[in-house]
OpenMM code with the backbone's topology and positions (N, CA, C; nanometers):
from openmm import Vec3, app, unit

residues = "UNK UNK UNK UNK UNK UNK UNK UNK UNK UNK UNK UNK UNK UNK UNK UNK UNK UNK UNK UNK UNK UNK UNK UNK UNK UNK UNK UNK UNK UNK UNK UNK UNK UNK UNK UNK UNK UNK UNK UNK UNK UNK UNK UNK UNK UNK UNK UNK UNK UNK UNK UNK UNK UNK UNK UNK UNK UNK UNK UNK UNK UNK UNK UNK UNK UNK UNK UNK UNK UNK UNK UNK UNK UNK UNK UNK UNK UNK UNK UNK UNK UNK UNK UNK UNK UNK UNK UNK UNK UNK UNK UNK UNK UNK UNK UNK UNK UNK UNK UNK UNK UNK UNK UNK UNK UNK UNK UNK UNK UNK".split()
positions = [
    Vec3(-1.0692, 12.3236, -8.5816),
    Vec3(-1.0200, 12.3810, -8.4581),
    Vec3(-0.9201, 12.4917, -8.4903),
    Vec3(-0.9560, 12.6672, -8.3972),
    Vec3(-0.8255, 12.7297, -8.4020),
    Vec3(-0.6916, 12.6824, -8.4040),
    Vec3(-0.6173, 12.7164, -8.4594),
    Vec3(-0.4485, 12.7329, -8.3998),
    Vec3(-0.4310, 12.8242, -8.3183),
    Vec3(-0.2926, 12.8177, -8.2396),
    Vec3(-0.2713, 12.8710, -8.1560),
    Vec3(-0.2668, 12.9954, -8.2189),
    Vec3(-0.2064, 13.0241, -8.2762),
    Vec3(-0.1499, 13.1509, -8.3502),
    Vec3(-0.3131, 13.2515, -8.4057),
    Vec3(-0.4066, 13.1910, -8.3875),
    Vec3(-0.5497, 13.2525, -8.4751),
    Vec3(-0.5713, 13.2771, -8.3245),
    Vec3(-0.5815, 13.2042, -8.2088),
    Vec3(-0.6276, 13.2462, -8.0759),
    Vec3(-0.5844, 13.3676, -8.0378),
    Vec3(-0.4175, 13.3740, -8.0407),
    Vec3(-0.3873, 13.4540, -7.9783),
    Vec3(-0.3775, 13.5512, -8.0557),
    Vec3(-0.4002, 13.5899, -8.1512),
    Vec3(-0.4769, 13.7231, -8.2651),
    Vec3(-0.5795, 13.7562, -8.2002),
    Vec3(-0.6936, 13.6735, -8.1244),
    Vec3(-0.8280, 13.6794, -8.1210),
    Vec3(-0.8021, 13.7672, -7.9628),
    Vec3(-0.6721, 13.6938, -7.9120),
    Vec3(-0.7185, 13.7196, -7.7129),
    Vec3(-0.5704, 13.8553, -7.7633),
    Vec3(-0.5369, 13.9346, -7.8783),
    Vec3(-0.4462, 14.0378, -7.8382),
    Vec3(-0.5653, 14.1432, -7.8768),
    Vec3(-0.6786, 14.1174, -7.9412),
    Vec3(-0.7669, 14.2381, -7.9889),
    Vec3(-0.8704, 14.2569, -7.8904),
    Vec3(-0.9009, 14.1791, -7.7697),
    Vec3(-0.9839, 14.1925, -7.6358),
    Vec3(-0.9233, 14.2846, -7.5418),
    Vec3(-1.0477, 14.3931, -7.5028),
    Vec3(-1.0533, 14.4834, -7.4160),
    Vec3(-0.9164, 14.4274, -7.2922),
    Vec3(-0.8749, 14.5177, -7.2109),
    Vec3(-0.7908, 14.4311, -7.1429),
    Vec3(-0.8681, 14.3721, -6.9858),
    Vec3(-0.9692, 14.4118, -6.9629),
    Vec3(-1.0639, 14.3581, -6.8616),
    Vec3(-1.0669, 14.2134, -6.9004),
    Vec3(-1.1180, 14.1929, -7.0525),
    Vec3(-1.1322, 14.0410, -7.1324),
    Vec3(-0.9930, 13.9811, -7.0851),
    Vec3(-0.8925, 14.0446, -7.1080),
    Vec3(-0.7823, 13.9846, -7.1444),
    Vec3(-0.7649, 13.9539, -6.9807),
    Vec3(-0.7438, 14.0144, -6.8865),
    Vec3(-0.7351, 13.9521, -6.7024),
    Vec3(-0.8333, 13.8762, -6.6832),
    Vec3(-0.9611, 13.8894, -6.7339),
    Vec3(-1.0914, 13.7613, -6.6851),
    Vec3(-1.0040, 13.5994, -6.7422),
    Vec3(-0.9805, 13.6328, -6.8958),
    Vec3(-0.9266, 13.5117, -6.9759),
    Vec3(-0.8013, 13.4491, -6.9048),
    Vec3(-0.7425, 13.5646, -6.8254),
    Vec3(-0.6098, 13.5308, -6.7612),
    Vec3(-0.6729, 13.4653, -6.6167),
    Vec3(-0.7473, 13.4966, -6.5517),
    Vec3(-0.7996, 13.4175, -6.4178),
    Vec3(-0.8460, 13.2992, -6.4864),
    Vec3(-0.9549, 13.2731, -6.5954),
    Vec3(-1.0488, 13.1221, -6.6573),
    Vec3(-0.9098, 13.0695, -6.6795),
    Vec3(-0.8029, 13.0663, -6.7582),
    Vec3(-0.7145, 13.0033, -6.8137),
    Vec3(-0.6330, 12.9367, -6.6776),
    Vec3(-0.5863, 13.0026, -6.5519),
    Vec3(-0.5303, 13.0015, -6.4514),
    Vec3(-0.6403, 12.8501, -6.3570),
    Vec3(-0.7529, 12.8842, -6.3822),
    Vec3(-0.8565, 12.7653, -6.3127),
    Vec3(-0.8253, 12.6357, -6.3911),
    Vec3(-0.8437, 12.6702, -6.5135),
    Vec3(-0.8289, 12.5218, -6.5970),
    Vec3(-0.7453, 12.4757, -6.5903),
    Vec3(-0.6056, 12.5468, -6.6170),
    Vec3(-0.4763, 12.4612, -6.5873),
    Vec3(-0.4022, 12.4155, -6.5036),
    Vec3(-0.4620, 12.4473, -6.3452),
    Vec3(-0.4523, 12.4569, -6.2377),
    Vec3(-0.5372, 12.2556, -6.2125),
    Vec3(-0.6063, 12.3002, -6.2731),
    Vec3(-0.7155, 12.1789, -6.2750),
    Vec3(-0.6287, 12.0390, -6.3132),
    Vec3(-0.5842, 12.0885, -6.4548),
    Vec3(-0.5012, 11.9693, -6.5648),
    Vec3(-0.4081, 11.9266, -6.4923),
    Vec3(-0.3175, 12.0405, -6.4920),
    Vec3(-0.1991, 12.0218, -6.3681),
    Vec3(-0.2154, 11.9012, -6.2969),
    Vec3(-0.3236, 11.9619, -6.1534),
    Vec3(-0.3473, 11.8320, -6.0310),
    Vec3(-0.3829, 11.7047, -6.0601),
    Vec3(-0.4355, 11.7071, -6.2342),
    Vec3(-0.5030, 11.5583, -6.2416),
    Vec3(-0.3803, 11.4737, -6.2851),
    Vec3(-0.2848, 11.5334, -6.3339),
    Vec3(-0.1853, 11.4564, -6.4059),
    Vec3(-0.0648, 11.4632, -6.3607),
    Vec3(0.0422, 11.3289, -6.3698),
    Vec3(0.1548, 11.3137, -6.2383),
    Vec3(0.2582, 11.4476, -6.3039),
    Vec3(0.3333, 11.4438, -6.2490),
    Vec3(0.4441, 11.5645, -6.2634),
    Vec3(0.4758, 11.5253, -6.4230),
    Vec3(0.5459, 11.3995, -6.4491),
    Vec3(0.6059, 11.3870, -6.5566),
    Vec3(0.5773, 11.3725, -6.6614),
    Vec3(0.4267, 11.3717, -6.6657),
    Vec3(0.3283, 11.4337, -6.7620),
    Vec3(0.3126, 11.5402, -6.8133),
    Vec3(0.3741, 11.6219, -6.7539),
    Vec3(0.3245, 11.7766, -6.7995),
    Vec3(0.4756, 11.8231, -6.8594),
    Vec3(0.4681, 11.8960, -6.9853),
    Vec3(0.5592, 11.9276, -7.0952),
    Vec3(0.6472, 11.9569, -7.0099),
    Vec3(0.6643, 12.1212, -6.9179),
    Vec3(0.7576, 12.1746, -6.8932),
    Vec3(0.8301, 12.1096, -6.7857),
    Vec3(0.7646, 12.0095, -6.7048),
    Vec3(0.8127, 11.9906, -6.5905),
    Vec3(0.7913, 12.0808, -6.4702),
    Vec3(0.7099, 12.1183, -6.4652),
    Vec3(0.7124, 12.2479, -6.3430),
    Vec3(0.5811, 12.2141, -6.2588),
    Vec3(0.6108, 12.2268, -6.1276),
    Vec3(0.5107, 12.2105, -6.0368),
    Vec3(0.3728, 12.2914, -6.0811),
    Vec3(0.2517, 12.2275, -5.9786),
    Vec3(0.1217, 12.3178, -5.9967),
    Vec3(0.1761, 12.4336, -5.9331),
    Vec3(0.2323, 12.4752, -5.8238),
    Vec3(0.2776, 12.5429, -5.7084),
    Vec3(0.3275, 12.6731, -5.7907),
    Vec3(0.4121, 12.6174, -5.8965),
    Vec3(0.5306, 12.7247, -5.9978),
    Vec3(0.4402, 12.7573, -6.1028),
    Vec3(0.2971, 12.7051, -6.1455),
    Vec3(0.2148, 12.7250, -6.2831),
    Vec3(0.1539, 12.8348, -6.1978),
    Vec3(0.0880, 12.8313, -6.1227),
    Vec3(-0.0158, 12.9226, -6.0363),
    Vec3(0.1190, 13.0462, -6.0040),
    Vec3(0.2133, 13.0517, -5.9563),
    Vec3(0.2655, 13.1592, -5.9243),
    Vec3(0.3183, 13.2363, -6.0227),
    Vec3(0.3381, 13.1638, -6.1720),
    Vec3(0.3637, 13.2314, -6.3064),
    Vec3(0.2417, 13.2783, -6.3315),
    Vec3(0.1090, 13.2024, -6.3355),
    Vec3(-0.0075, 13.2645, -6.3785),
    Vec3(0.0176, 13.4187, -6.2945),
    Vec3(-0.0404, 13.3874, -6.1307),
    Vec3(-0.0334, 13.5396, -6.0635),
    Vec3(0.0479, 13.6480, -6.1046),
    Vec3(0.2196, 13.6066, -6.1252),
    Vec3(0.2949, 13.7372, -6.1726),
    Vec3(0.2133, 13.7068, -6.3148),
    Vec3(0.2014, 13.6947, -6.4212),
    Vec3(0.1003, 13.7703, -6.5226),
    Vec3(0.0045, 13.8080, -6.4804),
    Vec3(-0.0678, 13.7767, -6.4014),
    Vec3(-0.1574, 13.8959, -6.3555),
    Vec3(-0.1828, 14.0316, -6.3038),
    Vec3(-0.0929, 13.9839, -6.2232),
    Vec3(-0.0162, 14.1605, -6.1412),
    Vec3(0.0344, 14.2210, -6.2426),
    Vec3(0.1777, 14.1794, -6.2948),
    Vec3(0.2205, 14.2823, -6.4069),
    Vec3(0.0993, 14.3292, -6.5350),
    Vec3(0.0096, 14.2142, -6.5846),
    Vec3(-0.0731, 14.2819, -6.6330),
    Vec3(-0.1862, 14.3898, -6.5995),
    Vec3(-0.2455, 14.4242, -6.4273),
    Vec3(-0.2824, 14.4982, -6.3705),
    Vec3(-0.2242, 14.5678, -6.3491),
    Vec3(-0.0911, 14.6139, -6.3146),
    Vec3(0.0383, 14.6981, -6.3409),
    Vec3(-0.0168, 14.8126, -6.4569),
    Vec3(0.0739, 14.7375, -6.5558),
    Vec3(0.0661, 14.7885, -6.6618),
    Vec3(-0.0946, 14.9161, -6.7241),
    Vec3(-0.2079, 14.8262, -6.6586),
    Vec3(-0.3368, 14.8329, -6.7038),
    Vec3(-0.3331, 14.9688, -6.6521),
    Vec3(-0.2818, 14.9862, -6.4359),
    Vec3(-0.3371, 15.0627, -6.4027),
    Vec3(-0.2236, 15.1697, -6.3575),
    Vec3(-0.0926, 15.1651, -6.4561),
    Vec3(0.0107, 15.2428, -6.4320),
    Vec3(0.0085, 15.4028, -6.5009),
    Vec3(0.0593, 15.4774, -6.4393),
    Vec3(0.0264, 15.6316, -6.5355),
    Vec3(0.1506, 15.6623, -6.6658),
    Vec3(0.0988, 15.6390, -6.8139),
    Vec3(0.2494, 15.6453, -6.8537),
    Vec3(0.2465, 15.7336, -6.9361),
    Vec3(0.2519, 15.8622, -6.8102),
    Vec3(0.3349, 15.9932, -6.8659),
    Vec3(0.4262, 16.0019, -6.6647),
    Vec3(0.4007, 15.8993, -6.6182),
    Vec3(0.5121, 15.9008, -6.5238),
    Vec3(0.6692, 15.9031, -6.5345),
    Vec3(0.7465, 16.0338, -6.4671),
    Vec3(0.8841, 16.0255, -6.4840),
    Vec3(0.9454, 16.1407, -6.6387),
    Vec3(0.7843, 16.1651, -6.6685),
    Vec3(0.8333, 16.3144, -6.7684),
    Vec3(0.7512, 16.3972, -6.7312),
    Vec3(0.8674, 16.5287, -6.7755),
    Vec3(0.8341, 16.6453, -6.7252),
    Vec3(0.7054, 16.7391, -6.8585),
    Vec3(0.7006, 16.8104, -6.8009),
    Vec3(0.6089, 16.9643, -6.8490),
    Vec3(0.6765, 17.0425, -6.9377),
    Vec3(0.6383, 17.0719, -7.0303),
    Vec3(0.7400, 17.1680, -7.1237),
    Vec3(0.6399, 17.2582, -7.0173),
    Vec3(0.7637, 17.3875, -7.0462),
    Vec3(0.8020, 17.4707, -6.9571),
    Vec3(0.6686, 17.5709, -6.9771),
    Vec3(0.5873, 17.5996, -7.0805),
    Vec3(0.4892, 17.6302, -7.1652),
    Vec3(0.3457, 17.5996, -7.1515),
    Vec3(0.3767, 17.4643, -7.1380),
    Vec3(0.2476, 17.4008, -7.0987),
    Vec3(0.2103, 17.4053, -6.9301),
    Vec3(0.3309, 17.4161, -6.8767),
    Vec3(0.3417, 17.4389, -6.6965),
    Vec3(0.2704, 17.5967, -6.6615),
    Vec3(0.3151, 17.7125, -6.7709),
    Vec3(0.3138, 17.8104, -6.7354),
    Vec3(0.1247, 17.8348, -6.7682),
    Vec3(0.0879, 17.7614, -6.8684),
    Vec3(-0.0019, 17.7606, -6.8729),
    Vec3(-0.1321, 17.7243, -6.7678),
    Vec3(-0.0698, 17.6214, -6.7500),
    Vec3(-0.1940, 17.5508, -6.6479),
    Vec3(-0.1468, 17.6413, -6.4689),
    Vec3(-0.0443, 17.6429, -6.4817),
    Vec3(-0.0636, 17.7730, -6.3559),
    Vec3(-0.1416, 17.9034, -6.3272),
    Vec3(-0.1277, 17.9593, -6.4760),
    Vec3(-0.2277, 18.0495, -6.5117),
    Vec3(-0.3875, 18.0580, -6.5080),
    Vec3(-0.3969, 17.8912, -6.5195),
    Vec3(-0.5422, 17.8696, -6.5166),
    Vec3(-0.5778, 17.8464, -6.4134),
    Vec3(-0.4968, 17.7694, -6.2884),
    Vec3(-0.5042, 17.7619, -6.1769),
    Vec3(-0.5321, 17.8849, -6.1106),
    Vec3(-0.4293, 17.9884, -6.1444),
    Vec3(-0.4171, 18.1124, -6.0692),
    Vec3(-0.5935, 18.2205, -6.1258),
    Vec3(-0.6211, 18.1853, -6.2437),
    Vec3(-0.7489, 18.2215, -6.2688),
    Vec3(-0.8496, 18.1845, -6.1920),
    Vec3(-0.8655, 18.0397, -6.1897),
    Vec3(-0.9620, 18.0084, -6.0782),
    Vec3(-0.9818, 18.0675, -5.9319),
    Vec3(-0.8075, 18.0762, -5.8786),
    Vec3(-0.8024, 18.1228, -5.6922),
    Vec3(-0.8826, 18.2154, -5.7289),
    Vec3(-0.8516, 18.3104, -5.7939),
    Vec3(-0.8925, 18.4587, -5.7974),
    Vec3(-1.0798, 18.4761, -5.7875),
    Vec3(-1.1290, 18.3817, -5.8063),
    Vec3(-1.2479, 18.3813, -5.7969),
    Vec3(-1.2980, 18.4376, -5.9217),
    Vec3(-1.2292, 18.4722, -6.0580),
    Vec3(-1.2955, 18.5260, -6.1535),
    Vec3(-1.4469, 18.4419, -6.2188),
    Vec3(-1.5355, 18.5525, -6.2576),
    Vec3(-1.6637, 18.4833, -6.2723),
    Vec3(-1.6464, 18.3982, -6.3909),
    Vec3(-1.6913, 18.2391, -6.4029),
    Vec3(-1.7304, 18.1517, -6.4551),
    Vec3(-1.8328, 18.1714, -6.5764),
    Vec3(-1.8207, 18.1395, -6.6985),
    Vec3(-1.9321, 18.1390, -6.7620),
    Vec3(-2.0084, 18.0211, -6.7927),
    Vec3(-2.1841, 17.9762, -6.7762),
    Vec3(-2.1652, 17.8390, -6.7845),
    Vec3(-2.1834, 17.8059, -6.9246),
    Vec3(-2.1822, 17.6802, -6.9492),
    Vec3(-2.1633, 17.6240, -7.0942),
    Vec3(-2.2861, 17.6503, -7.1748),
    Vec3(-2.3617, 17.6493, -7.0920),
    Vec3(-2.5431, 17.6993, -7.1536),
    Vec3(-2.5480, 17.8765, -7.1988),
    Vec3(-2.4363, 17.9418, -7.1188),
    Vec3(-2.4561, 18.0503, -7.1737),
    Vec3(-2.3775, 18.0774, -7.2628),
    Vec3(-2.2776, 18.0356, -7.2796),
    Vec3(-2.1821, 18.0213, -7.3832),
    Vec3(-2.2482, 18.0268, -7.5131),
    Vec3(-2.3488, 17.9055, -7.5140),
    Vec3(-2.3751, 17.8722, -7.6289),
    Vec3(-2.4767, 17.9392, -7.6593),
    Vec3(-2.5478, 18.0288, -7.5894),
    Vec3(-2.6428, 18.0915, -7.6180),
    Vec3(-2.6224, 18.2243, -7.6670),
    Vec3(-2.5320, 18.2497, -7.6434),
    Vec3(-2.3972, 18.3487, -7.6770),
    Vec3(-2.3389, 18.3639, -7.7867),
    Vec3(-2.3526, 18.2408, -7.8457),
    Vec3(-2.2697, 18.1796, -7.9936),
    Vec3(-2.3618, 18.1154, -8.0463),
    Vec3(-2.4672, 18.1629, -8.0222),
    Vec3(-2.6287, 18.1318, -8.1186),
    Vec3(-2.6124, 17.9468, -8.1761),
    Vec3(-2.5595, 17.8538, -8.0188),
    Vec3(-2.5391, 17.7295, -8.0775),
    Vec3(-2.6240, 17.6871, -8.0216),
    Vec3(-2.7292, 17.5543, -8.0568),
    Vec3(-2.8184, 17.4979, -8.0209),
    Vec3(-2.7500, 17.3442, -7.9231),
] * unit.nanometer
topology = app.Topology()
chain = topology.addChain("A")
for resn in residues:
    res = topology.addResidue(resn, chain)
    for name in ("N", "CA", "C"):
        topology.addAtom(name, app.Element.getBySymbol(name[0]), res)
């Protein structure tokens, strides 16, 4: 049988989709153990009520995290701003487009 320590090697190298599915299956089973067994059975002492609402906040914060933007709260070097304005301001202008097929036909690339 794994150890704990070989599992959780195994569940830190899973996609993180794996890792929220494993986090809902794990949340059913122990949810399960929990109800079958009296309170003072269970290591920590903590209600089913308090296991399920620790499971959920790991879930959220891990959907958080999953689906947070983190270049939020920094700025643009001043360079890279001036740039992409430029390209913006290229586009309004309606300047003609070249497409990628001619490009390459252009640059004798197959």
């Amino acid at each position: 049988m794994a150890t704990y320590n070989e599992i959780l090697q195994q569940v830190q190298s899973l996609r993180i989709s794996d890792k929220l599915q494993l986090l809902e299956d794990l949340q059913k089973i122990v949810s399960q153990e929990v109800e079958a067994k009296r309170p003072d059975e269970i290591n920590q002492g903590i209600s089913s009520q308090e296991l399920q609402d620790l499971i959920q906040l790991t879930i959220k914060e891990s959907l958080d995290e999953y689906f947070s933007d983190p270049d939020r709260g920094l700025e643009l070097k001043p360079e890279f701003r001036e740039s992409l304005l430029e390209i913006q301001k290229h586009r309004s202008t309606g300047r003609q487009r070249i497409l990628a097929a001619d490009a390459y036909q252009k640059l004798g690339v197959n």
